[in-house]
Every structure is written in C-alpha cells, then in structure tokens.
C-alpha positions in Angstrom: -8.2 -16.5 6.1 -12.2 -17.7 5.2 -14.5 -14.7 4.9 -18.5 -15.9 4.9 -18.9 -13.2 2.5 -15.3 -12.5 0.5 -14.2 -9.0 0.9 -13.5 -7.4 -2.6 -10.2 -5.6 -3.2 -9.0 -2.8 -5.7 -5.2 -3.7 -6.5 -3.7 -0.6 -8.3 0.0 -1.2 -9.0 1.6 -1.0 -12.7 4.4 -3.6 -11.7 2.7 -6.8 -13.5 5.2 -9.1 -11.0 4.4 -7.4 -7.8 0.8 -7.2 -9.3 0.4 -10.8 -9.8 2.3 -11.7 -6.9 -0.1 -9.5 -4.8 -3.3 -10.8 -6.8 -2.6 -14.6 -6.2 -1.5 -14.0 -2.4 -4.8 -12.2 -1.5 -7.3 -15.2 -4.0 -5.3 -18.0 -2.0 -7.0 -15.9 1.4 -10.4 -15.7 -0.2 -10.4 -12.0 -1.1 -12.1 -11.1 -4.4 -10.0 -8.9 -6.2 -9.9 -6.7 -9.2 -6.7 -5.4 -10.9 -5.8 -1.7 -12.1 -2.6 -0.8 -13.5 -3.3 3.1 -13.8 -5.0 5.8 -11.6 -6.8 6.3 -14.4 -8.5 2.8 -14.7 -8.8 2.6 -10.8 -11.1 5.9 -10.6 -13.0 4.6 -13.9 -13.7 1.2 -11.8 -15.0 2.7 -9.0 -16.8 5.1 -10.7 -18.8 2.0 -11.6 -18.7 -0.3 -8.8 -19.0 1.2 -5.1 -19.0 -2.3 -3.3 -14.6 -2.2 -3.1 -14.2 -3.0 0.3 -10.3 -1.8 0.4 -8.0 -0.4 -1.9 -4.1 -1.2 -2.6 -2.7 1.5 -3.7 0.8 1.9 -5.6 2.1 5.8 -4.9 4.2 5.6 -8.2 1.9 5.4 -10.7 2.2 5.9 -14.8 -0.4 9.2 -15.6 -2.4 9.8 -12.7 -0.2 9.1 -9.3 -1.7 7.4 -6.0 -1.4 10.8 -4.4 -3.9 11.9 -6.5 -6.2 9.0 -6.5 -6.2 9.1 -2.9 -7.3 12.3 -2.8 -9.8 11.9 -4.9 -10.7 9.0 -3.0 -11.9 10.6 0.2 -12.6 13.8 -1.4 -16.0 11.8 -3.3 -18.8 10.7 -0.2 -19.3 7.6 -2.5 -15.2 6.4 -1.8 -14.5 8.6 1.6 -14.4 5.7 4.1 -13.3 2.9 1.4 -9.9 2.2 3.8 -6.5 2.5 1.1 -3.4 1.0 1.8 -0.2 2.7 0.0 2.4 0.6 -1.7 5.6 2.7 -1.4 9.2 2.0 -1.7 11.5 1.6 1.0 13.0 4.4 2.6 10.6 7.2 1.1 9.5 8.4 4.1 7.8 11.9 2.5 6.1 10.1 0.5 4.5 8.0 3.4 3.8 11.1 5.6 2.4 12.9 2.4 0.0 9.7 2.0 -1.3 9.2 5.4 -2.1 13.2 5.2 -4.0 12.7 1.9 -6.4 10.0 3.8 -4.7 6.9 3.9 -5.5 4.2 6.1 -2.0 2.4 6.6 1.3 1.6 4.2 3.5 -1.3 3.3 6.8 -0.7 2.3 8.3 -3.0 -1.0 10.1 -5.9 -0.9 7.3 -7.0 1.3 6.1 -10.8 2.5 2.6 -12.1 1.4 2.1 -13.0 4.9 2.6 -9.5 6.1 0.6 -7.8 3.4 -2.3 -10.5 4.5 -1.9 -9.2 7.8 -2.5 -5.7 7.1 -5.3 -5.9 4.8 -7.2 -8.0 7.5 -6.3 -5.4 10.3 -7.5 -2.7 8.1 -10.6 -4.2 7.2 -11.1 -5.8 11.1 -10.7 -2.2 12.4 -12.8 -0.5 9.6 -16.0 -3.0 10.2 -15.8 -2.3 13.9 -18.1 0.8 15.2 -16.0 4.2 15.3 -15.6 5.2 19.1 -17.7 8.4 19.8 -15.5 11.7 21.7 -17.1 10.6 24.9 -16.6 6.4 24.6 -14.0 5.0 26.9 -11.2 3.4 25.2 -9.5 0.5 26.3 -6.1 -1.4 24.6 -4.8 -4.1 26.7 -4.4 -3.1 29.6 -4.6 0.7 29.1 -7.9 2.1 30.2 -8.9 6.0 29.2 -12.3 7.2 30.2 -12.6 10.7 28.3 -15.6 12.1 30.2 -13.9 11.7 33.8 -10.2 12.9 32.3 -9.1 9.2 33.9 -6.5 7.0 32.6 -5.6 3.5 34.2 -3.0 0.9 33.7 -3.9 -2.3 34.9 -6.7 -0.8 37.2 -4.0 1.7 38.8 -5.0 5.5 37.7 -2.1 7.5 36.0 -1.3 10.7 36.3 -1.5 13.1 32.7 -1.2 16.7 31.6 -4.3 17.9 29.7 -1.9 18.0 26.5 -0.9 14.7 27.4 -4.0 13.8 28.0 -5.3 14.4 24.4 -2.3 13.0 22.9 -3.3 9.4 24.4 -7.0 10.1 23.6 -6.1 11.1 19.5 -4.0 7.8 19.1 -6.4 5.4 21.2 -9.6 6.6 18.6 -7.0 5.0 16.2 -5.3 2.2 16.9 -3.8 0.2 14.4 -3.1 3.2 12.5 -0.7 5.7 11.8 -0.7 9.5 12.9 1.5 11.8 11.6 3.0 14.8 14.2 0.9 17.0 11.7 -2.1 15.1 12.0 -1.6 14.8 16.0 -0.8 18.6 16.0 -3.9 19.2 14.2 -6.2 17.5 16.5 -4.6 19.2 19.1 -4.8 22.6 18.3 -8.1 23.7 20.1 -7.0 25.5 22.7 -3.3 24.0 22.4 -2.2 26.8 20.2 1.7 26.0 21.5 1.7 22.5 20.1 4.1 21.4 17.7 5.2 18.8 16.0 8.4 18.9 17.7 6.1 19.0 21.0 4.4 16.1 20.0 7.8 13.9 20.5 8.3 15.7 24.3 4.4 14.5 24.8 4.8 10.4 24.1 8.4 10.3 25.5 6.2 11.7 28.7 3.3 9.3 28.0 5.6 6.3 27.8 7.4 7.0 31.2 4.1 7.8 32.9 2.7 4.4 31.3 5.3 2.4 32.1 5.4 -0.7 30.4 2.2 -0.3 28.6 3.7 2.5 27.2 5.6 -0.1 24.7 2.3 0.0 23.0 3.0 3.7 21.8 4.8 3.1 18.6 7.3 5.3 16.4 6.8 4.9 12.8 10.5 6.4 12.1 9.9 9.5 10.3 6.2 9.5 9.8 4.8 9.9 13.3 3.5 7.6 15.7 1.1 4.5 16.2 -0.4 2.3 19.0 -0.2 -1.2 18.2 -3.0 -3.4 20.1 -1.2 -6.9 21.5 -3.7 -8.9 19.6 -1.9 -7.3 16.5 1.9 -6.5 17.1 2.3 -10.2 16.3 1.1 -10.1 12.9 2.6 -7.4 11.3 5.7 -5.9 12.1 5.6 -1.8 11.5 8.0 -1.0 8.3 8.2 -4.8 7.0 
C-alpha cells in the first residue's frame, strides 16, 4: 500500500512481540507509526500531537485499560472522530460489544495475519476520509439501492418491499458500512417512535431483510455475538469478519 502523504498511526499494545510485529507490518505499508505501551502514554501523546490519523488499540492494558482510553477518546472534540481499532482476544465477545459501544470503529481478534490487519486499517481509514452520508442521501452497496426521502429500496433496479421498522434497520446499517453495529446500538437508533424494538427484535428484522433481499441480502453480515455488519463486495475480499 503507497500513501502520497503516509497516514500516521497510534499503536497502543503492551505485548512488545505483537507490538513489534504490528509496528514493522504497518512501516513495510508506508504508515508512520508511533508506539504506546500504556493508556497512560497513549493519552499523554495525543494530548500533544492531534495529527494520529487512527488508533490500534489493545483492550487489556497495564494501568489505564482501552476501555477507558476509548472513552476518553471520543469523549474530547480534539480525538472524537480519530477512527480506533480494538485489539482483543479471541472469543471475548463482551468485551467486543462493550468496545464498539464505547466508540470504536472496528476490532481484530489475536492471533491475527499482517495481511488482515493491513486490510482493516486501510478500510477504516478509506471509509473515514470519504464524506458522511446526510439522513436524506441515497445509499447505494452493490447492487442494493435505498433512497431514504421516497421510503424506496431496489435490488438490481427491481423495488422491494419493507416494513417501516425494516425499513430503518437497512437505512442504520447502510450509513455504516464496513462497520459493526451492535443490537444495542441498532435498537438505539431505532427507538423514535419504535418504542417495541428490541434487541431480540432486531434479529426477527434482518432474518426479514435477508429473505426480502434475496441474494443481496448475503451482504447483511452477523458478527456472532456482537451484532451485525454490511460488508461492501469491494471489501468482503480483503478481510474476513472474526480473522
């Protein structure tokens, strides 16, 4: 990967193998990167520099955990969009949800490959430069089409038939693609004038958005245990979900 201008990347992880491993990997790419080992020395560098373009962030952390640094993260205006990317260890499933709820952008479960880690950071960072879609912009992903102003979904040019709570459930993943929404998160957005919605609710919803969709419903994704993403086809390539 050649970047005109090299994107410059917090590493926070107190592991000095995976540390290094991860450091080299994302030099070889032509990332910049700077190295923390504590939450501690991760806030006290970007208390000082506020040009990080994205943050890798260990959750098990010596002192202060990556919990808390990601809270504070997006809690201070000068870090609140900076895009973070958990570390976590296989299998700890509350701690992803608990994350992604805190503010995180995505997660990479360890053992993982350089080449998937690459991946991620470059989705991350392709989907954070590009414009946020306003509440009224239609969204399209592959060959799914949603027009939010005329309540119209197409696949493929041929219009398909929602709910209203369906509907929005499309519309909350769509404004996020490449990333992960937790039931919560989805039940959240939902909850104007949906006061019925749960997150058990939420799983009724895309099983029904998947059959209506048909086959581009495969682009609905279930992050087991966390909640669910939709994966654009220019991406499901690079970087398998839970790798």
């Amino acid at each position: 990967m050649t970047n005109a201008k090299p994107f410059r990347i917090l590493v926070v992880e107190d592991e000095r193998d995976i540390l290094e491993m991860v450091t080299y990997n994302l030099r070889r790419e032509g990332f910049r990167v700077q190295e923390a080992t504590s939450g501690e020395a991760a806030m006290r560098y970007l208390a000082t520099d506020d040009n990080v373009d994205l943050v890798l962030l260990d959750l098990m952390l010596p002192g202060a955990s990556g919990f808390e640094v990601c809270q504070l993260l997006r809690q201070d205006p000068k870090t609140a969009r900076v895009p973070i990317i958990m570390l976590t260890a296989r299998g700890d499933e509350t701690d992803v949800v608990r994350g992604l709820e805190l503010g995180a952008d995505d997660y990479v479960t360890k053992p993982f490959s350089p080449r998937v880690l690459i991946a991620r950071v470059a989705a991350v960072l392709r989907r954070r430069a590009a414009q946020a879609p306003g509440p009224d912009e239609p969204l399209r992903v592959g060959e799914l089409f949603l027009h939010p102003g005329r309540h119209e979904v197409t696949v493929a040019g041929e219009p398909v038939r929602l709910t209203q709570t369906e509907f929005r459930t499309l519309h909350v993943l769509m404004t996020r693609v490449g990333w992960v929404c937790t039931r919560a998160q989805i039940v959240e957005a939902l909850h104007d004038g949906f006061t019925d919605v749960t997150e058990r609710s939420v799983d009724v919803q895309i099983v029904g958005l998947r059959r209506k969709l048909g086959a581009a419903g495969a682009i609905i994704e279930t992050v087991r245990g966390v909640g669910y993403r939709i994966v654009d086809p220019g991406d499901a390539a690079e970087a398998p979900a839970g790798a």
